[in-house]
C-alpha positions as CSV (number, residue, x, y, z in Angstrom):
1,X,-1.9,-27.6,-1.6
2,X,-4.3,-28.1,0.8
3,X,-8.1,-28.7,-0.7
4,X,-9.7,-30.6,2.3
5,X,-10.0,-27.0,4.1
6,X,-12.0,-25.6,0.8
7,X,-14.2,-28.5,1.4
8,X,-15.6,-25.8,4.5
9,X,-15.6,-23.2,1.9
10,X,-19.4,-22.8,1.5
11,X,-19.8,-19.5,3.0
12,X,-17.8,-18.7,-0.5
13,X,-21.3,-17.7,-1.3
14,X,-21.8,-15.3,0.9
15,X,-19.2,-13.1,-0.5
16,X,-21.6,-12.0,-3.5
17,X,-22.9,-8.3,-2.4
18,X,-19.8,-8.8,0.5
19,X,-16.7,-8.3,-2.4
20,X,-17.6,-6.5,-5.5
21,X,-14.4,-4.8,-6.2
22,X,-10.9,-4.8,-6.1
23,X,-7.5,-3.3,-7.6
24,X,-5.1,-6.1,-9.1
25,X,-2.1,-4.5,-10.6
26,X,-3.4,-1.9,-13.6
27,X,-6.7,-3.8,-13.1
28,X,-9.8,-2.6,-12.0
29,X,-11.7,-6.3,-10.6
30,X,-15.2,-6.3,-10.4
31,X,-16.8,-10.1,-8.8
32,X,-20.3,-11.3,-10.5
33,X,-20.4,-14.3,-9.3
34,X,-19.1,-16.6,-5.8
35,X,-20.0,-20.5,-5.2
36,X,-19.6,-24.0,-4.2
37,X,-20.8,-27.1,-4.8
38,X,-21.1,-29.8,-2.3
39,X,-20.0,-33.5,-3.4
40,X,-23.1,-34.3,-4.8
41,X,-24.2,-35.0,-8.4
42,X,-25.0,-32.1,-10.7
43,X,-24.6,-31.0,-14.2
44,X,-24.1,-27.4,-15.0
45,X,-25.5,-27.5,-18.7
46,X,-24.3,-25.6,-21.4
47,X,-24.3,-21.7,-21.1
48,X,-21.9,-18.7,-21.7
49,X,-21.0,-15.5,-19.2
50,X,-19.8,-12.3,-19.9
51,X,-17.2,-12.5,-17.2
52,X,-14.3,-14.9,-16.4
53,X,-15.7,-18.0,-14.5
54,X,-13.0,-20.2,-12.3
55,X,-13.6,-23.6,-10.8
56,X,-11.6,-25.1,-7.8
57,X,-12.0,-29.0,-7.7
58,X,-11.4,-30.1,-4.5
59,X,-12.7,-33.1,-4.4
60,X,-14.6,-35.9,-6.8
61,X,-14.6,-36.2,-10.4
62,X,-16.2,-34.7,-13.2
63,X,-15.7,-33.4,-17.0
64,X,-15.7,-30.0,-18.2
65,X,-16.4,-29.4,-21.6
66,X,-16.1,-26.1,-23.5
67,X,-16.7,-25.9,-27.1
68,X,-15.9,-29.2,-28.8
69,X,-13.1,-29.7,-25.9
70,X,-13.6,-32.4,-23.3
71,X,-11.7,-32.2,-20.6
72,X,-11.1,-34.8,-17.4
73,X,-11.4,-32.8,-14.0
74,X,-10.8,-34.0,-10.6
75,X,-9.1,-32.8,-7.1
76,X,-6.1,-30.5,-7.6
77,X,-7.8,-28.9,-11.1
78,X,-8.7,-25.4,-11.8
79,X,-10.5,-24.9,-14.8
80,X,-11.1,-21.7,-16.9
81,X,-14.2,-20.0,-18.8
82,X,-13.3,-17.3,-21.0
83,X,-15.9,-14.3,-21.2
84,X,-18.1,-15.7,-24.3
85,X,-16.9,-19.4,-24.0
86,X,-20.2,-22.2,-24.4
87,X,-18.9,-24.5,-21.5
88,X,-20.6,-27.4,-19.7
89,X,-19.6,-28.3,-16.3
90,X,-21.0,-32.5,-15.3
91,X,-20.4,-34.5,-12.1
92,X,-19.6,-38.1,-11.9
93,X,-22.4,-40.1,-9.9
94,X,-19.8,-42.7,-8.6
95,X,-17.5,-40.2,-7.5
96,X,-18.9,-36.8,-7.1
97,X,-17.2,-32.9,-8.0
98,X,-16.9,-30.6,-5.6
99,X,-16.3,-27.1,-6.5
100,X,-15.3,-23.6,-5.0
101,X,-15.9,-21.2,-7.8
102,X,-15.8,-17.2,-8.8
103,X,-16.3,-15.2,-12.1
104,X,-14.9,-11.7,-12.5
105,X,-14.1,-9.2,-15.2
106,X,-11.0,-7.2,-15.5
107,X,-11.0,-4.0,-16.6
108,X,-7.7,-1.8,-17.5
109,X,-7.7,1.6,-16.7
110,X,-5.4,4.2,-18.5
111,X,-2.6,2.8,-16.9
112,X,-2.9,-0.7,-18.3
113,X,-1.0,-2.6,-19.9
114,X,-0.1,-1.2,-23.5
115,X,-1.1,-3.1,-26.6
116,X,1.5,-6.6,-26.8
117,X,2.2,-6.0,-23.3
118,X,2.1,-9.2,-21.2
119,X,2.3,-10.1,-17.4
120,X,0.5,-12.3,-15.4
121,X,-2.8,-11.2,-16.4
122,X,-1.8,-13.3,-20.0
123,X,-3.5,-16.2,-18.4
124,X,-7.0,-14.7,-19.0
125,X,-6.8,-12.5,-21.9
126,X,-4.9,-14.8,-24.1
127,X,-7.3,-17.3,-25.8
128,X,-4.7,-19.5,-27.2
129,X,-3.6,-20.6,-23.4
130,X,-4.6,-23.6,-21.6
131,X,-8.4,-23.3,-20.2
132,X,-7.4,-26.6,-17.6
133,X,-4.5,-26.4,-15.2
134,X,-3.1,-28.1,-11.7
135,X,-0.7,-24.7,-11.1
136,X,-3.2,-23.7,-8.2
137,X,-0.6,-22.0,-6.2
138,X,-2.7,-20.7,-3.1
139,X,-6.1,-20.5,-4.4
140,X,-6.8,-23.1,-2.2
141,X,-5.5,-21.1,0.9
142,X,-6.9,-18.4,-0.4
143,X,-10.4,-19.9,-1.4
144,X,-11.0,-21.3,2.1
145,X,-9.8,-17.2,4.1
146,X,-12.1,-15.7,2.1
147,X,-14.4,-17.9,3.2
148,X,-13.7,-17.3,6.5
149,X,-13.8,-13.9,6.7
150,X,-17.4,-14.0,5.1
151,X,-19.2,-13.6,9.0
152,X,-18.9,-12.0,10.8
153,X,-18.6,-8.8,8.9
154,X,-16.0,-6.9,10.9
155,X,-14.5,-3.3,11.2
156,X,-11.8,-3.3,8.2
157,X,-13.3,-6.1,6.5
158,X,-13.4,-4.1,3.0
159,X,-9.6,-3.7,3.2
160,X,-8.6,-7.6,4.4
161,X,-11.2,-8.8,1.7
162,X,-10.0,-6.3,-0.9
163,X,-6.3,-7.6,-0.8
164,X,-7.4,-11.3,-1.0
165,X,-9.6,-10.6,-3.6
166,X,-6.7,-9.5,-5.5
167,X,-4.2,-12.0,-4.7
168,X,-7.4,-14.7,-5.8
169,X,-7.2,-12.6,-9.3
170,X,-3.4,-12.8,-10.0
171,X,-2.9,-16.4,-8.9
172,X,-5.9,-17.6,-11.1
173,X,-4.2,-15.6,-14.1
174,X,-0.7,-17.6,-13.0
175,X,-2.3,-20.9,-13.1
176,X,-2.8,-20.4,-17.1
177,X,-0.1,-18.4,-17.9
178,X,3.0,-18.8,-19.8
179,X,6.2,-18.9,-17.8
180,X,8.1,-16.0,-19.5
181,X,4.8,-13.9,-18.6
182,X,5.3,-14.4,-15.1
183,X,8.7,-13.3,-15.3
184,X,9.5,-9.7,-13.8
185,X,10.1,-7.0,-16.5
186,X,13.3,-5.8,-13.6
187,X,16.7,-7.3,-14.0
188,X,17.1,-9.1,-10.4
189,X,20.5,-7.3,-10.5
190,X,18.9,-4.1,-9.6
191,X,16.9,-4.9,-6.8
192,X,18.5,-5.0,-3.1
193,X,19.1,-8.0,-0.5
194,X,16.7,-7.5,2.2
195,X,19.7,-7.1,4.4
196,X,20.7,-4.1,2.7
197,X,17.2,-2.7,2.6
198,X,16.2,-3.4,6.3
199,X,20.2,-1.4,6.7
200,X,18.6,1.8,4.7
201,X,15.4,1.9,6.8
202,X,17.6,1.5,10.5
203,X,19.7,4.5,8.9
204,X,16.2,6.4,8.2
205,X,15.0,5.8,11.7
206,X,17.8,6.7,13.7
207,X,19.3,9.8,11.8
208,X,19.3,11.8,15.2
209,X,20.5,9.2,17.2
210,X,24.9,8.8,17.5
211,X,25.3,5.6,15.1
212,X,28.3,3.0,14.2
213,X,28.8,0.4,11.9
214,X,28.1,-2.0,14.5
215,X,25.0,-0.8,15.3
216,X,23.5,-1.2,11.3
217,X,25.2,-4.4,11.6
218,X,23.7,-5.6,14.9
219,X,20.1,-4.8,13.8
220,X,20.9,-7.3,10.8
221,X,22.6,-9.8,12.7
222,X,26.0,-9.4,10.4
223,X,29.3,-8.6,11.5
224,X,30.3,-5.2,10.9
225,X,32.6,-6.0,8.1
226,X,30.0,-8.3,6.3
227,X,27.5,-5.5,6.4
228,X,30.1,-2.9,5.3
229,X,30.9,-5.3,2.5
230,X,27.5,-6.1,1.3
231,X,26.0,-3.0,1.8
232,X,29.0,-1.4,-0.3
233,X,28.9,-3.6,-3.2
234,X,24.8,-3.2,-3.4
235,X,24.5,0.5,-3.0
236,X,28.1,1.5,-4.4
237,X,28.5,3.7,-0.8
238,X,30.0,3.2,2.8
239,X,27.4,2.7,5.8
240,X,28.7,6.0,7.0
241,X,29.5,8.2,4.0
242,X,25.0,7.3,3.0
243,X,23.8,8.0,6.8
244,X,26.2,11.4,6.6
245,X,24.2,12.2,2.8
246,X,21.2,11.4,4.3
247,X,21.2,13.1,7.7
248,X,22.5,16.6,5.5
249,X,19.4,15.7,2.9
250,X,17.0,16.1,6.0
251,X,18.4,19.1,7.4
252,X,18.2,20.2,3.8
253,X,14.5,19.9,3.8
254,X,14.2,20.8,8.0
255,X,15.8,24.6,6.7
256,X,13.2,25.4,4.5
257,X,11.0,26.0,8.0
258,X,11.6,29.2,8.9
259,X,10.2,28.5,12.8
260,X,13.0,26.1,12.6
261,X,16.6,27.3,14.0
262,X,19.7,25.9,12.8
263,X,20.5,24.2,16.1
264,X,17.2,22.5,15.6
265,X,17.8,21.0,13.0
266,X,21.8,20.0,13.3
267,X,20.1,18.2,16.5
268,X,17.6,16.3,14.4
269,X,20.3,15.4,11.8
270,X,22.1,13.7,14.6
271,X,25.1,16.7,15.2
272,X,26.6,17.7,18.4
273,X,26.8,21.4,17.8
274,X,25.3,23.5,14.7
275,X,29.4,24.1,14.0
276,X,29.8,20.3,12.7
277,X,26.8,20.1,11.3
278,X,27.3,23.6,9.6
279,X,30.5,22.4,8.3
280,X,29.6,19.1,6.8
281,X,25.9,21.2,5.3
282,X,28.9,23.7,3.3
283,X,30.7,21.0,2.8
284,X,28.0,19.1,0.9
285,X,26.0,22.0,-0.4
286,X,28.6,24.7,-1.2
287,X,26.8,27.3,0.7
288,X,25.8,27.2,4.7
289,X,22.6,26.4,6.5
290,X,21.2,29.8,6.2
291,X,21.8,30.9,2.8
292,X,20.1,27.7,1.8
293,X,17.5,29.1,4.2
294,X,17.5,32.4,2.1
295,X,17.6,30.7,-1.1
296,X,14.8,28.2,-0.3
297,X,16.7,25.4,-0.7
298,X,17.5,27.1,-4.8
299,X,20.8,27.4,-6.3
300,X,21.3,29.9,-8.5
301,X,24.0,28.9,-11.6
């Protein structure tokens, strides 16, 4: 956690107008509000929004009160108003609270989360959680980019600022969330190493070039039988029987161009001579290159 940088985070301000909108997950984001307060004393009497409203203490002391809750806020606290939650926000005078701060709305589109459904974005929506936490994650990090990327306004700006904008959504959501809402919905079982992955995507890339075990191996920094091992137990297939499926998948799809030839495509799929590659395709298939040509790529039963 690093909260001297968001002390330089005043330019937060200049985001209003800058980042309006976002996509976080199912969510549509749309930003009504960016701040900061110096070290200085202030009170921020009582009042209500329509939004969410987050504040970053970074420094100081203060207490934030919302509803008949009084809470003890200092360096290292994010605290949370609810859309409709009366909250008061007052700075000590010995030891004054700084703030970065930003109030949003979520909005869930068709594709939202179903009714009971919960995730990350249980942080906001349910009332019952916590309104005070210290699980900041990287809003501090991510506080003090956005900050910086305020001015100069640059060519792709919308894109950098639309990505932090939603990473600045989800880890606020985090910070107030239960545990078993951040965990994934996937069994880890089912996903792959990225060892195995960054293996698929070399096999992918190179399907025309002549290939060995070694050579997915090398890219991965294994030895050949580690990565035969591994990528076996993951993906339930050799290294060669998958790059032999998948080189005969894309001259599955290559056939379907007619101002394609044969010998085309058993070059692109990595063959010596349309003969091997014709064999392997019949093999595979049941049928050759060209009446999978003639059939558009259809099997009749």
């Amino acid at each position: 956690m690093n909260l001297k940088n968001v002390a330089n985070a005043g330019s937060l301000t200049e985001l209003s107008g800058v980042l309006q909108t976002c996509r976080a997950g199912a969510f549509q984001v749309d930003f009504f509000s960016w701040g900061f307060y110096a070290t200085s004393p202030w009170r921020n009497y009582w009042h209500r929004h329509s939004f969410y409203e987050v504040c970053l203490a970074y420094s100081g002391a203060g207490r934030f009160s919302i509803g008949a809750e009084h809470h003890d806020v200092g360096a290292g606290d994010v605290f949370l108003a609810r859309p409709g939650d009366v909250h008061e926000i007052e700075s000590s005078h010995m030891d004054p609270l700084g703030i970065a701060f930003w109030g949003f709305a979520l909005r869930a589109g068709k594709d939202g989360p179903g009714p009971g459904e919960r995730g990350w974005w249980s942080g906001l929506t349910d009332t019952t959680r916590p309104t005070v936490s210290r699980r900041i994650g990287s809003l501090a990090s991510l506080v003090t980019v956005l900050g910086e990327h305020t001015a100069p306004v640059r060519s792709g700006y919308e894109s950098v600022l639309s990505g932090l904008g939603a990473a600045l959504v989800v880890d606020t959501a985090r910070a107030f969330a239960a545990e078993d809402d951040l965990c994934t919905r996937s069994p880890a079982a089912t996903r792959l190493s990225p060892a195995v992955v960054a293996m698929q995507r070399y096999l992918a890339d190179n399907l025309s070039r002549p290939m060995t075990v070694r050579d997915v191996a090398a890219a991965v920094h294994l030895s050949a039988r580690h990565a035969e091992r591994l990528f076996r137990h993951e993906t339930g297939g050799s290294l060669m029987a998958t790059l032999r499926r998948m080189r005969l998948d894309l001259g599955a799809a290559l056939l379907l161009d007619a101002g394609t030839s044969v010998t085309e495509v058993a070059q692109a799929c990595g063959y010596a001579n349309v003969r091997a590659f014709s064999t392997a395709f019949r093999r595979l298939y049941g049928h050759s290159p060209l009446a999978h040509r003639a059939l558009e790529g259809t099997v009749h039963l």
